[in-house]
N, C-alpha and C positions, 0 to 999 in steps of 0.2 A: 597203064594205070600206076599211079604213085600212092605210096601209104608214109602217113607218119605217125610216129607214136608218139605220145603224149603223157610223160610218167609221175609219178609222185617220187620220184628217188631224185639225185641229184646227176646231174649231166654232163658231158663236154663237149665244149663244137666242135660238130662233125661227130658227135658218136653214133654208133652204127649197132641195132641188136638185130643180129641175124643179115644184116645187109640192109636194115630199114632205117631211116632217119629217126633218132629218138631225143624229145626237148622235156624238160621239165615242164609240168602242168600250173592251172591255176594254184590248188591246194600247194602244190612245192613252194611257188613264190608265197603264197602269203602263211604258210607255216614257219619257214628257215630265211625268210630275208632279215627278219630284226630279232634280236633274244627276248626286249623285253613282251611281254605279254599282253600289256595294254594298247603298246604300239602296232602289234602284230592286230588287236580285234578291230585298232582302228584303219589300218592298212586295208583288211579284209572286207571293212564297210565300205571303204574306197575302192577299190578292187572291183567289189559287186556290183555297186550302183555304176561307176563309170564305165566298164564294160557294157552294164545292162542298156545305158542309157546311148554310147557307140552305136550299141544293136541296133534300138529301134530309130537314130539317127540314120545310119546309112541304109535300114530298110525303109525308109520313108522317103530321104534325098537322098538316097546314090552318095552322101558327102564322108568321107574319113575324119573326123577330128580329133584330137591328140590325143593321145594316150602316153601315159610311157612308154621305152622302148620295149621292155618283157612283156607287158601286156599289150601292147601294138603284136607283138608276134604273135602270139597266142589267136589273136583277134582274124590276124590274116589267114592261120591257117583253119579257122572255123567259115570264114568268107569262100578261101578255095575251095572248100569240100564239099562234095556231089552225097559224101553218105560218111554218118562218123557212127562211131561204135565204141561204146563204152564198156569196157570187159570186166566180167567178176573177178574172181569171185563175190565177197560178203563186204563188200565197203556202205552201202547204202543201210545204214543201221542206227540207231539212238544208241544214247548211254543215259544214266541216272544222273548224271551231273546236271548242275545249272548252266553252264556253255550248254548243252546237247542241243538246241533247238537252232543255235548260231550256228553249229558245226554242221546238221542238217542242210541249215539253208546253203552251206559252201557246199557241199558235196550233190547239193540238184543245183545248183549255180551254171555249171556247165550245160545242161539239160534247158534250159529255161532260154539258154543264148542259142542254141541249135533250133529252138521253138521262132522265140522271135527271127531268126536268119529262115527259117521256114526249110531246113536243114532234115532230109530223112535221118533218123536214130534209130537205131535200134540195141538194146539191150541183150548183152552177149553173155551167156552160161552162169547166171547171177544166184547169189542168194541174197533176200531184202526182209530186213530187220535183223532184229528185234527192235522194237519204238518202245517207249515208257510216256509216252507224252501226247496226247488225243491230239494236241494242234500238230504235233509233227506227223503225225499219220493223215490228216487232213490236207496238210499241205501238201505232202508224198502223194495222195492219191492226185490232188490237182495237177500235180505239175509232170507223171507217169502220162498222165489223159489226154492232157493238150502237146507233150511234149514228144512222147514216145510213139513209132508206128508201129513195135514190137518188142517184147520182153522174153526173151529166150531163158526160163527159168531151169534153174540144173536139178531143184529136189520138191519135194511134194508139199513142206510145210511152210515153205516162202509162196508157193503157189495158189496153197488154200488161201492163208493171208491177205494175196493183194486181190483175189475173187473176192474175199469176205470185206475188203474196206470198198470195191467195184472197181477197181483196175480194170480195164481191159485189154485186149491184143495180149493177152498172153498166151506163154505153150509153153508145155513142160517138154525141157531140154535134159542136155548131162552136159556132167562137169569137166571142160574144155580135158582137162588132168588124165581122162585116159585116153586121149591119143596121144599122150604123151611115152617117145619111144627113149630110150635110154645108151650112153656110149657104152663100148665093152669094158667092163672093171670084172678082174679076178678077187677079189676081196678076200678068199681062203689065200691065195697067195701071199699080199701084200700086208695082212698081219701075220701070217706064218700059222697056218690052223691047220690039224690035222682033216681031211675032208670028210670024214663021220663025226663032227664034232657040231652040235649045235651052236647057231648064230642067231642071237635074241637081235631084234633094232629096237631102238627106244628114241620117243621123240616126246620134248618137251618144251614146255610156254611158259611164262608169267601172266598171271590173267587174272590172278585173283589180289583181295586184300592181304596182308602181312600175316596175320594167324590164320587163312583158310590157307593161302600158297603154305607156308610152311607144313600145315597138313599133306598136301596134294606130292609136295616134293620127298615128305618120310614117307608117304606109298609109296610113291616108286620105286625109291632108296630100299625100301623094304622087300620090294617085290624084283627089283635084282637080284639082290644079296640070295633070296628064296631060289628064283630060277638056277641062279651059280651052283648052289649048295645038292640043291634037289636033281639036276640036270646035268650037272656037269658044262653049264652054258655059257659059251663067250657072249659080251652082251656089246654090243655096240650102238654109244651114244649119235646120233646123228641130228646136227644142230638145220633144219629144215629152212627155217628164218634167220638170218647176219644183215636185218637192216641199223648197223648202228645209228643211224643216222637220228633214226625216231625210239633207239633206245628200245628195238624190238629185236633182241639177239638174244636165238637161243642158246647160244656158248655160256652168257651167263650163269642164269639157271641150271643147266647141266654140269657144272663145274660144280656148284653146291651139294647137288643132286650125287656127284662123283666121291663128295669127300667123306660121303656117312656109308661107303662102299667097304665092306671089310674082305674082300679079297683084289683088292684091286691089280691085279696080274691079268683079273680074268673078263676087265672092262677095257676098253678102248673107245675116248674121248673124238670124236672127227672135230679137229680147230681148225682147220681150212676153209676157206668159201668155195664153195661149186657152184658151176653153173646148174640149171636145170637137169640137161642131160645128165651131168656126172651125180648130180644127187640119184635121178631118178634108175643109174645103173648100180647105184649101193644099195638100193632097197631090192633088185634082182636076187642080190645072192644071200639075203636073210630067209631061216627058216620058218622065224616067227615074230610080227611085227606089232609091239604096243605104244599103239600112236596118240598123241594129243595134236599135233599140227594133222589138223583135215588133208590135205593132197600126201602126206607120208603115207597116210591109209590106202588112199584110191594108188599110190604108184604101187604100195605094196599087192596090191590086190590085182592089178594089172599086170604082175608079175605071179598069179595064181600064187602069192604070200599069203598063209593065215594071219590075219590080223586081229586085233583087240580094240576098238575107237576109245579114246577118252575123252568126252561130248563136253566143249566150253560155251559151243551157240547150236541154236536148234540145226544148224546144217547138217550136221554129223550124224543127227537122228534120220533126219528130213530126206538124208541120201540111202 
C-alpha cells in the first residue's frame, strides 16, 4: 500500500513526514502562489473550474488534458487513489467575512473532484463549522451527501449540526490527538526547577478583533502574574501553532502576553518549533494546563494533566 499526504503548509521534493510522501495541496497552491489578492481569487476560479472540468473529462473519455504542471500532480494523485481521506481537525468552517462563501467553495473543492473520480472518502476525526451563511450550509450539506461515504466526527456539537442540516453516514468519533504518544523530555530539568515546585502550561492564539484580543491577552497576563504570586508557579509559555506562513504563530502573541508579566524569572517563553512529539512530551510534565489551542488540552489530559479549556470554536465545548 502506498500513502501520500497532501498538506496546506509549504513543501520540498522528496519530503518525507514520518517516512510518507508529503506535497503541498490545492488550497497551498492557490493561497501562496501570487501576493496579490485579486490574482489569487482569480487563480482560484481557475483552479476550480479546470480541475472540476479535467474530472469529469477523464471520467467520461479516459482523455488527460492539460493542466498546469502543480495542478496536473495534484490531479494524478486523486486518479491513483483507491481511498482518500481528508483529516481534521476543524478546517471545514465559515467566517463572517464577504470571501467566506469563496473560501467554503475551496475547501469542499477537493470533496467534489473525489465525487466526480467516483473516489471512496471518507472524513477523518473532523470538527464542521461554524457557517454564518444558509447557502453555505446548503451547499456543505450537498456536497457531505453525494460526496462523502463517511464522516468520522470527533465531538457532539458538529455532529448534532450536520444531522440537523441531514448529513448522513455520520458517527461520532475522537479526536485523532489522543493517541497521540509523546518523546521523553525532563522539562524540571532542562529549566532547572526544584521538583516540588509547580509547572503552570499556558497556551495561546490570536483569534479575536484588536480590543476583544487585547482583552483575552491582559487575562492571561493577569492570571500568570496571580498563579506566580499566589503559588509560587513556574509558568511555561508553549507556543502549540509556528505556522508563520499564514501568519498563525503563537510566539507572537505570547511574547506580548510575556511582556505585561511582572516577575518574569518565573516565566519561560518555548521559541523553538517542535515537532508533534516534542510538543506533546512538554505537556507530560505540567501540573496544570490553561489551554486556548484545542490539542494542548487533549495532550494535556492524555497525560492525566488537569486542564482549563479557553473555548474559540464550539469544538472545545463539543469535546
Amino acid at each position: 500500500n502506498e500513502l501520500v499526504i497532501l498538506t496546506m503548509d509549504k513543501t520540498q521534493p522528496g519530503e518525507l513526514f514520518e517516512g510518507v510522501p508529503i506535497e503541498s495541496n490545492f488550497m497551498y497552491l492557490t493561497l501562496v502562489r501570487f501576493e496579490n489578492k485579486l490574482v489569487k481569487i482569480f487563480y482560484g476560479i481557475f483552479m476550480i473550474v479546470s480541475t472540476t472540468a479535467w474530472s469529469y473529462t477523464f471520467k467520461f473519455l479516459k482523455i488527460r488534458t492539460w493542466l498546469p504542471k502543480n495542478l496536473q500532480r495534484q490531479m494524478d494523485h486523486y486518479v491513483g487513489a483507491d481511498l482518500i481521506i481528508p483529516v481534521g481537525g476543524g478546517y471545514l468552517r465559515g467566517n463572517r467575512k464577504l470571501n467566506s462563501f469563496y473560501n467554503t467553495i475551496l475547501l469542499l473543492h477537493p470533496l467534489i473532484l473525489s465525487s466526480i473520480l467516483k473516489k471512496p472518502t471518507v472524513l477523518f476525526s473532523q470538527s464542521v463549522g461554524p457557517f454564518y451563511h444558509r447557502s453555505e450550509v446548503k451547499l456543505l450539506e450537498h456536497v457531505l451527501n453525494r460526496s462523502v461515504s463517511l464522516s468520522l466526527i470527533r465531538e457532539n456539537k458538529s455532529l448534532e449540526f450536520l444531522r440537523e442540516i441531514g448529513v448522513l453516514n455520520t458517527v461520532r468519533s475522537v479526536d485523532a490527538g489522543f493517541l497521540l504518544e509523546g518523546a521523553k523530555t525532563d522539562l524540571r530539568l532542562i529549566l532547572d526547577l526544584e521538583p516540588d515546585r509547580m509547572i503552570i502550561g499556558v497556551t495561546a492564539r490570536s483569534w479575536l478583533d484588536i480590543s476583544a484580543q487585547e482583552l483575552y491577552q491582559n487575562a492571561l497576563s493577569e492570571t500568570i502574574n496571580y498563579v506566580i504570586e499566589r503559588y509560587n508557579a513556574f509558568v511555561v509559555i508553549i507556543p502549540q501553532v509556528t505556522a508563520t506562513l499564514f501568519n498563525d504563530d503563537d510566539r507572537i502573541v505570547s511574547r506580548a502576553i510575556l511582556t505585561k508579566i511582572v516577575r518574569k524569572d518565573c516565566v519561560h517563553l518555548l521559541e523553538a518549533v517542535y515537532d508533534h512529539h516534542q510538543i506533546k512530551s512538554i505537556y507530560d510534565n505540567l501540573d496544570v494546563m490553561i489551554g486556548t489551542r484545542f490539542h494542548s488540552v487533549i495532550f494535556a489530559l492524555t497525560s492525566y494533566v488537569p486542564a482549563i479549556a479557553i473555548e474559540y470554536e464550539h469544538k472545545t465545548t463539543g469535546i
